[in-house]
C-alpha positions as CSV (number, residue, x, y, z in Angstrom):
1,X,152.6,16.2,-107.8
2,X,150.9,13.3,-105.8
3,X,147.1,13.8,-105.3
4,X,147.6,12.5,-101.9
5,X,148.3,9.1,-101.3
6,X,146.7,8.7,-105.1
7,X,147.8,9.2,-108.0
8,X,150.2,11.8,-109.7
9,X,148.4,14.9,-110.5
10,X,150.7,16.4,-113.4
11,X,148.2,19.1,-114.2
12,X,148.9,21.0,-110.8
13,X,152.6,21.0,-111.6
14,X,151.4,23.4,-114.9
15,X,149.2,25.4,-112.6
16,X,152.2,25.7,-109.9
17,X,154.5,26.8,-113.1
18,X,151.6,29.8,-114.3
19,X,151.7,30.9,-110.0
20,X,155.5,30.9,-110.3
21,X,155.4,33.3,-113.3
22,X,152.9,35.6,-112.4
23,X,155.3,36.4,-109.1
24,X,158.6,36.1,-111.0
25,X,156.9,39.3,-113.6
26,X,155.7,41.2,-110.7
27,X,159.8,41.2,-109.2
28,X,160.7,41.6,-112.7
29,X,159.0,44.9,-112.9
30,X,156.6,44.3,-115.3
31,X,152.5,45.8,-114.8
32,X,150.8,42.3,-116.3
33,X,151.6,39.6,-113.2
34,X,149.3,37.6,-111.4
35,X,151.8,38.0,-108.1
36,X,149.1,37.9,-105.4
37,X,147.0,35.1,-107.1
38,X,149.8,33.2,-107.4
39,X,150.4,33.2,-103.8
40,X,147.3,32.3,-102.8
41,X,147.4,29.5,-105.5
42,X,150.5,27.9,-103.9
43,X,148.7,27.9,-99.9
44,X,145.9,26.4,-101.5
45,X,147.4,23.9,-103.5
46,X,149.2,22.9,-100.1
47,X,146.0,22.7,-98.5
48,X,144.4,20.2,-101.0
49,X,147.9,17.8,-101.7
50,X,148.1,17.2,-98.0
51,X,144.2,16.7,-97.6
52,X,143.8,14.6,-100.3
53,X,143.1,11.1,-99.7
54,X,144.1,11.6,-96.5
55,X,142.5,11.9,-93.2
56,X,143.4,13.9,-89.5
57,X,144.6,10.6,-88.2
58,X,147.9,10.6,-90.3
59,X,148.6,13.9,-89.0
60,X,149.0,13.9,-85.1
61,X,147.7,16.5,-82.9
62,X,150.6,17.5,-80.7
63,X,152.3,20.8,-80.8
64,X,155.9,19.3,-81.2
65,X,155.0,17.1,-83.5
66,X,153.1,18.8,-85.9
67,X,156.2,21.6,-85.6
68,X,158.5,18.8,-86.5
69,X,156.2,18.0,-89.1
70,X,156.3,21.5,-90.5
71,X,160.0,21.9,-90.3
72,X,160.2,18.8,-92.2
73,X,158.4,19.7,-94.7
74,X,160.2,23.0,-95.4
75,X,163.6,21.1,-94.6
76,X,164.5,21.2,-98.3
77,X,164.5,24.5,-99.2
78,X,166.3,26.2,-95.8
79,X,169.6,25.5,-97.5
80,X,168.4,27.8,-100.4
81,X,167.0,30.2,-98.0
82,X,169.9,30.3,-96.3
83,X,172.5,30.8,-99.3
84,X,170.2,33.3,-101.2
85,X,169.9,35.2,-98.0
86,X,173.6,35.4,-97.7
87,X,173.9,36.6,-100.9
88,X,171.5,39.1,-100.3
89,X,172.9,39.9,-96.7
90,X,176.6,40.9,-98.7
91,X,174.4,43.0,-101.1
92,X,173.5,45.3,-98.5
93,X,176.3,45.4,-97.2
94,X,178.1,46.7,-100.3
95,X,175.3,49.3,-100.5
96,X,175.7,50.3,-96.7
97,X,179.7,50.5,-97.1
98,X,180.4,47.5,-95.3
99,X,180.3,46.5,-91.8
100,X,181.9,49.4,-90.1
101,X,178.6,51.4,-91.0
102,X,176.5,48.4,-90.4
103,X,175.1,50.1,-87.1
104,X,171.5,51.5,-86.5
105,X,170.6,49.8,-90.4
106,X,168.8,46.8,-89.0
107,X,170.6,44.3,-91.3
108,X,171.5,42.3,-88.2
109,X,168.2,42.1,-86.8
110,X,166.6,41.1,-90.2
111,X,169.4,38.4,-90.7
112,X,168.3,36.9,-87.3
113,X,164.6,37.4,-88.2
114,X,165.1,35.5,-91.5
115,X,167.5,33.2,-90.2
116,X,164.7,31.5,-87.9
117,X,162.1,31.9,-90.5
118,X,160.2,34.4,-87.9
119,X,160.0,37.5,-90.5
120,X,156.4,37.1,-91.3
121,X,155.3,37.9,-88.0
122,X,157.4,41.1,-87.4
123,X,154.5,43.9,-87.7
124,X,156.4,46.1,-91.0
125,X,156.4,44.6,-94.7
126,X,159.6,46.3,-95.3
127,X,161.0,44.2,-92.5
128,X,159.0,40.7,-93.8
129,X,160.6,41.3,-97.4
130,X,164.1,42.1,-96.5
131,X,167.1,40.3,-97.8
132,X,165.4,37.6,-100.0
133,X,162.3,39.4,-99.5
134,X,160.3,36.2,-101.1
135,X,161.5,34.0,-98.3
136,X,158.6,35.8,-96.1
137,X,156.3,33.0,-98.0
138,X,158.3,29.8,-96.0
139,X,158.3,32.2,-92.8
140,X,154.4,31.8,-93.3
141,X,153.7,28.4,-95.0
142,X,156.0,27.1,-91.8
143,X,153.2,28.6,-89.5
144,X,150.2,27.1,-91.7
145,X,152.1,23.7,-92.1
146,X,152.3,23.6,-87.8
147,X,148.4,24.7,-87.7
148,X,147.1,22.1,-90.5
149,X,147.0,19.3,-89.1
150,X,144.3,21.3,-86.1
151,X,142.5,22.7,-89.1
152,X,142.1,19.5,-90.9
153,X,141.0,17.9,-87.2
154,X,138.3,20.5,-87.3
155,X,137.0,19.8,-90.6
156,X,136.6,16.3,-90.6
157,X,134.3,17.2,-87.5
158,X,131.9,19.3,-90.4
159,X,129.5,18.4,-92.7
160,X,130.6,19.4,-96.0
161,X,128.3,22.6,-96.7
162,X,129.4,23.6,-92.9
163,X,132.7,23.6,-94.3
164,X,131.9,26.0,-97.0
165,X,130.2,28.4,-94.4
166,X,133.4,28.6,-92.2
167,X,135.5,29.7,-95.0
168,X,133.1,32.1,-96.7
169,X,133.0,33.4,-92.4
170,X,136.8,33.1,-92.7
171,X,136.6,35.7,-96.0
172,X,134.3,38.2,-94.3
173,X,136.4,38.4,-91.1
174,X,139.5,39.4,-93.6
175,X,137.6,42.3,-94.5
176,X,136.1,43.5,-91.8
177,X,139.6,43.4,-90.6
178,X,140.9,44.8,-93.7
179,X,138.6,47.5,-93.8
180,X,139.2,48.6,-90.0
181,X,143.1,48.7,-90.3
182,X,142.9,50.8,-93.5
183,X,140.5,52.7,-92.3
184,X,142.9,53.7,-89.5
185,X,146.5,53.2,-91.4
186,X,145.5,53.7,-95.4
187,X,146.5,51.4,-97.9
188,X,150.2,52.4,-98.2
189,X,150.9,51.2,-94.6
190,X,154.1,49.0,-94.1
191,X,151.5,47.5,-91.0
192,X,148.7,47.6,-93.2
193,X,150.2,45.6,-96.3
194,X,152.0,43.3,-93.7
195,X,149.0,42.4,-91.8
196,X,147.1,41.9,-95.0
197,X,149.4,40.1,-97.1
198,X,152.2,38.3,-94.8
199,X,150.5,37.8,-91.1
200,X,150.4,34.5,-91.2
201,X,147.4,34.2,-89.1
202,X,145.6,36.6,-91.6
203,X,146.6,33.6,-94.0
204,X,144.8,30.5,-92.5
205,X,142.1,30.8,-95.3
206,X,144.3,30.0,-97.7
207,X,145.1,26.5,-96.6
208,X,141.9,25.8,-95.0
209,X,140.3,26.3,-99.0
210,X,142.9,24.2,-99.8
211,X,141.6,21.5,-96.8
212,X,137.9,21.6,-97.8
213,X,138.8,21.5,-101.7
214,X,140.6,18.4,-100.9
215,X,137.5,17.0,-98.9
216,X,135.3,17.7,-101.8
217,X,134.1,14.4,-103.6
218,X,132.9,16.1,-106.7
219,X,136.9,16.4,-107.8
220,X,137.5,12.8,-107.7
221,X,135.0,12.2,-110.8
222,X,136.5,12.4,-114.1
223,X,135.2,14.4,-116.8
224,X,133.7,12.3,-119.5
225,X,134.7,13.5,-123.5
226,X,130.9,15.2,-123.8
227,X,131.9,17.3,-120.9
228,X,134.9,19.3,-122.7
229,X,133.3,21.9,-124.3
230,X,131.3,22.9,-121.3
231,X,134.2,22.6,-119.1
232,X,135.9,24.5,-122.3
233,X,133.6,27.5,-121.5
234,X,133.7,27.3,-117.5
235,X,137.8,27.5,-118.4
236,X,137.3,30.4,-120.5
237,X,135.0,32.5,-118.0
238,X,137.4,31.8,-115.2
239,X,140.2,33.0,-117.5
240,X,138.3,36.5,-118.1
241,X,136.8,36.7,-114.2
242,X,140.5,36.4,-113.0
243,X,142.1,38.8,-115.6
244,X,139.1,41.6,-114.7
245,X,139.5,40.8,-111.1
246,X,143.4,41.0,-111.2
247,X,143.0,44.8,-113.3
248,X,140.1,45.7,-110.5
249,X,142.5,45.0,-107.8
250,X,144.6,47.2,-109.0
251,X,143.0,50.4,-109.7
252,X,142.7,53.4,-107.1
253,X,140.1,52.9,-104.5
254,X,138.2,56.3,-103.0
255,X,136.7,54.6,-99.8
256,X,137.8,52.4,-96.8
257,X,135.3,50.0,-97.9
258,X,136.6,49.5,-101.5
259,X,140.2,49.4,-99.9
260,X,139.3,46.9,-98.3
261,X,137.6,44.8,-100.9
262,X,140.9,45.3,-102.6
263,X,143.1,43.6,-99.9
264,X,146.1,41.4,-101.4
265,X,144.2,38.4,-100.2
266,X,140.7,38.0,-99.6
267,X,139.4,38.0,-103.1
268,X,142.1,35.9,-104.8
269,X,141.6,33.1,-102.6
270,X,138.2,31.9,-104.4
271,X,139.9,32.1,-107.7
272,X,142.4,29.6,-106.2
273,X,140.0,27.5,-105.1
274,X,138.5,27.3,-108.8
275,X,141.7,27.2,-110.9
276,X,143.0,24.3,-108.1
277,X,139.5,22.7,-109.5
278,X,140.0,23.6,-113.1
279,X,143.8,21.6,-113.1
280,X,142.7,19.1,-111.4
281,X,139.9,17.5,-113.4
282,X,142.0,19.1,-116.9
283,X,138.5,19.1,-118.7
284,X,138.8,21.6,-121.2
285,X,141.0,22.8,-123.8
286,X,142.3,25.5,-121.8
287,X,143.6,23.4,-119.3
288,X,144.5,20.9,-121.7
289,X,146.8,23.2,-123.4
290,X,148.4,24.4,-120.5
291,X,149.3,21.1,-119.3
292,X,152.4,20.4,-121.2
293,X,155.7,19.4,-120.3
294,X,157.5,23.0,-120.3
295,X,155.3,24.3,-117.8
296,X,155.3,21.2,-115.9
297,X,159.4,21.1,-115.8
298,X,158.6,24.7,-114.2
299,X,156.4,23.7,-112.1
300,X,159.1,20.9,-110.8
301,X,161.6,23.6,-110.6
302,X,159.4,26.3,-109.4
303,X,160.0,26.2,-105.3
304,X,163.7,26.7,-105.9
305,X,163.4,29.3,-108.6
306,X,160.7,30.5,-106.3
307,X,163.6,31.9,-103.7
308,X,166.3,31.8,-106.9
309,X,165.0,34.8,-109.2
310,X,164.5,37.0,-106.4
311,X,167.8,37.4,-105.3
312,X,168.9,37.3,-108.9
313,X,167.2,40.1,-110.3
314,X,168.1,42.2,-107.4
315,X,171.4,41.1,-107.8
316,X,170.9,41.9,-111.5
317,X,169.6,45.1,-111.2
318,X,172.4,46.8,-109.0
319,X,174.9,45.6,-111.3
320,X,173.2,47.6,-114.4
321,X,172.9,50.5,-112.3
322,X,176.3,50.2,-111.3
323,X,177.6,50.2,-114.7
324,X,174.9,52.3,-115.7
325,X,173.1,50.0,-118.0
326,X,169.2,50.9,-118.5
327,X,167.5,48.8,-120.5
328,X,164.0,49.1,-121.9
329,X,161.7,48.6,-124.5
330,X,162.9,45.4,-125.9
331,X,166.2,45.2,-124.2
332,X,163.6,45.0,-120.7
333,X,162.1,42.3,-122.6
334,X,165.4,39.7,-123.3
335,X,166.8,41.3,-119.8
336,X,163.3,39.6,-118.0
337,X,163.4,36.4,-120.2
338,X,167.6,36.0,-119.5
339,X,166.1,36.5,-115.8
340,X,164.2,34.0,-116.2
341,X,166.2,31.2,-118.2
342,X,169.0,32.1,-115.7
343,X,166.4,31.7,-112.5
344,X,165.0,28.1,-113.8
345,X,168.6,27.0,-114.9
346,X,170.4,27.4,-111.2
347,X,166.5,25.7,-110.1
348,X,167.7,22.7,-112.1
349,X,171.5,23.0,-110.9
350,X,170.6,22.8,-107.5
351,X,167.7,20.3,-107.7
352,X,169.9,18.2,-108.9
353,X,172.5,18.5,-106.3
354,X,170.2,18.1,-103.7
355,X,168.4,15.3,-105.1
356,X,172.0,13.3,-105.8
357,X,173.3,14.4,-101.9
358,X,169.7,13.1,-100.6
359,X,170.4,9.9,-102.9
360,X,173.6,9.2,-101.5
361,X,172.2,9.5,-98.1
362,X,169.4,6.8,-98.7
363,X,171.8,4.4,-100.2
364,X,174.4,5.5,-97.1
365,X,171.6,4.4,-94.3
C-alpha cells in the first residue's frame, strides 16, 4: 500500500487484512466481529492513502472529472461486482421459482439499482444489501471518491487544529441526526439503519478523518527503539478501548439518546483514526506482531474477497439447508474457516487473472 506518492506502507495492508475479517465473521454468523469498525477503517484508510503526500492540486475540481476519477478508481472491482451479483441475482431466482414468478419481488429493480452502483442511496437497508449485499460499500465509496477531491480543497484552506474541529462538528451532527431519526423510527428501522450506516452523505466523516490524518505531520516521524514500549502500551489500551466499545455498541439501549450514541458509525470512526495511526508508525509490539506476511497477503487480497465471501457463504448456506446439513459447534467452526480459505483462494484466482489481462493490455498499447 503506497503512503501516497512515498513509500510503501506494508503495515496498513495487515490492518486492511484484520478490517476484512472482522466483516467476513460478522456474514459468517459469528457474535465476536469487528464488522462496523472495519468499515469505517477501510473509508478512512482511503482518506489518508489518497491525502498522503499529496495536495488538492493533483486532484481537479470539476464535477466530471472528479466522477471520472471515482469511477476509475473503482474500475477494478465492477467486473467482480458484476459477476457476484449475477450469481446472487440466479440465487433468488431459484428461491422465488424462477422468472415467471419474478413479478412484484423487486429483483429487477435491485438488479438495476446495483447494476449502476446507486443502491446506497435508495432510503431501505434491505434494498442497499440486496443481491451481494456488501457491494452497498462501492455504491458509497464511489460517492466519497467523487466528493474528495472538494473535501480535500477545503482542508488545505484550514489550519490544522480547525481541521480537527470540523470533524469532531462532523461527529456531533451524526448524532443529533442519529438521535432525531430513532427517536422517530427506533433502532430496528430498514430507514433508520440505512441512513445511519449506508447514506453515503451520512458517511463523509469517514473519509474526511482519513484527509486530516493524512495532513497530520506528527505521522511522518518515525518511532525511535526507546519509544516501543510506550507505544507497546498506547497499542494495548487501544486494543482494550476498541474491544469494550465494540461489546458497548452492542448491548440494548433504553433511551433515544443512548441509541443514538450507539449508531453503526459515529463512534467507530475515532478508533479508525487511531488504529490508521497505530499501523502506520508500527511502534509497538502489537503492531509489530500483526504485521506479518499472512495478514499482509490478506490484506492484498482483501477487496476481492471483500465482494467474494459474501456471495459465497450465502451461496454456502442455501445449499446446507437444502440438503439439510446444520452444522455447529465445531463443524460451524471448519465450515467458517473453509469459508474463508475458499473466499481468499478465488481472491487470489481472480487477482491474478485481472492482473495478467491488465498486463497484456500494457504491453498491447
Amino acid at each position: 500500500m503506497e503512503n501516497g506518492r512515498g513509500k510503501r506502507i506494508g503495515s496498513l495492508q495487515a490492518l486492511r487484512a484484520i478490517a476484512f475479517l472482522g466483516i467476513f465473521l460478522n456474514h459468517a454468523g459469528l457474535k465476536f466481529n469487528w464488522s462496523e469498525l472495519g468499515v469505517s477503517v477501510f473509508f478512512v484508510l482511503s482518506g489518508f492513502l489518497m491525502t498522503r503526500g499529496r495536495s488538492a492540486s493533483d486532484y481537479p475540481l470539476s464535477p466530471l472529472k472528479s466522477f471520472t476519477s471515482a469511477v476509475k478508481r473503482i474500475a477494478k472491482l465492477y467486473p467482480l461486482h458484476i459477476l457476484t451479483m449475477l450469481i446472487m441475482f440466479a440465487l433468488q431466482l431459484v428461491w422465488v421459482g424462477g422468472f415467471s414468478n419474478i413479478k412484484g419481488t423487486g429483483l429487477v429493480k435491485e438488479l438495476l439499482l446495483n447494476t449502476v452502483l446507486m443502491q446506497s442511496w435508495y432510503p431501505n437497508s434491505a434494498v442497499c444489501v440486496s443481491l451481494n449485499g456488501v457491494a452497498w460499500y462501492l455504491s458509497t465509496t464511489l460517492f466519497l471518491y467523487f466528493v474528495f477531491p472538494y473535501l480535500l480543497w477545503a482542508a488545505e484552506k484550514m489550519k490544522p487544529y480547525l481541521r480537527w474541529a470540523l470533524l469532531v462538528f462532523m461527529l456531533m451532527l451524526q448524532l443529533v441526526f442519529a438521535f432525531d431519526v430513532v427517536r422517530k423510527l427506533g433502532t430496528e428501522n430498514n430507514l433508520y439503519i440505512w441512513f445511519m450506516y449506508m447514506f453515503p452523505i451520512f458517511r463523509i466523516p469517514d473519509i474526511y478523518a482519513g484527509i486530516c490524518l493524512g495532513k497530520s505531520s506528527s505521522l511522518s516521524a518515525e518511532p525511535s527503539g526507546d519509544d516501543k514500549p510506550k507505544q507497546t502500551v498506547m497499542e494495548v489500551l487501544a486494543f482494550i478501548i476498541t474491544m469494550a466499545l465494540c461489546l458497548w455498541r452492542h448491548t440494548d439501549p433504553y433511551k433515544s439518546v443512548n441509541a443514538a450514541l450507539r449508531n453503526w458509525t459515529t463512534v467507530y470512526i475515532p478508533m479508525a483514526v487511531v488504529w490508521v495511526c497505530l499501523f502506520t508508525r508500527r511502534g509497538g509490539y502489537l503492531t509489530g506482531l500483526l504485521d506479518n506476511k499472512i495478514l499482509k497477503l490478506v490484506g492484498d487480497l482483501s477487496a476481492y474477497a471483500f465482494l467474494i465471501h459474501f456471495a459465497l457463504i450465502k451461496c454456502i448456506g442455501t445449499f446446507m439447508r437444502s440438503a439439510g446439513i446444520k452444522a455447529t459447534g465445531v463443524w460451524k467452526a471448519l465450515v467458517v474457516i473453509a469459508e474463508l480459505l475458499l473466499s481468499l483462494l478465488l481472491s487470489y484466482l481472480w487477482k491474478r487473472i485481472f492482473d495478467v489481462k491488465k498486463k497484456g493490455v500494457k504491453e498491447k498499447t
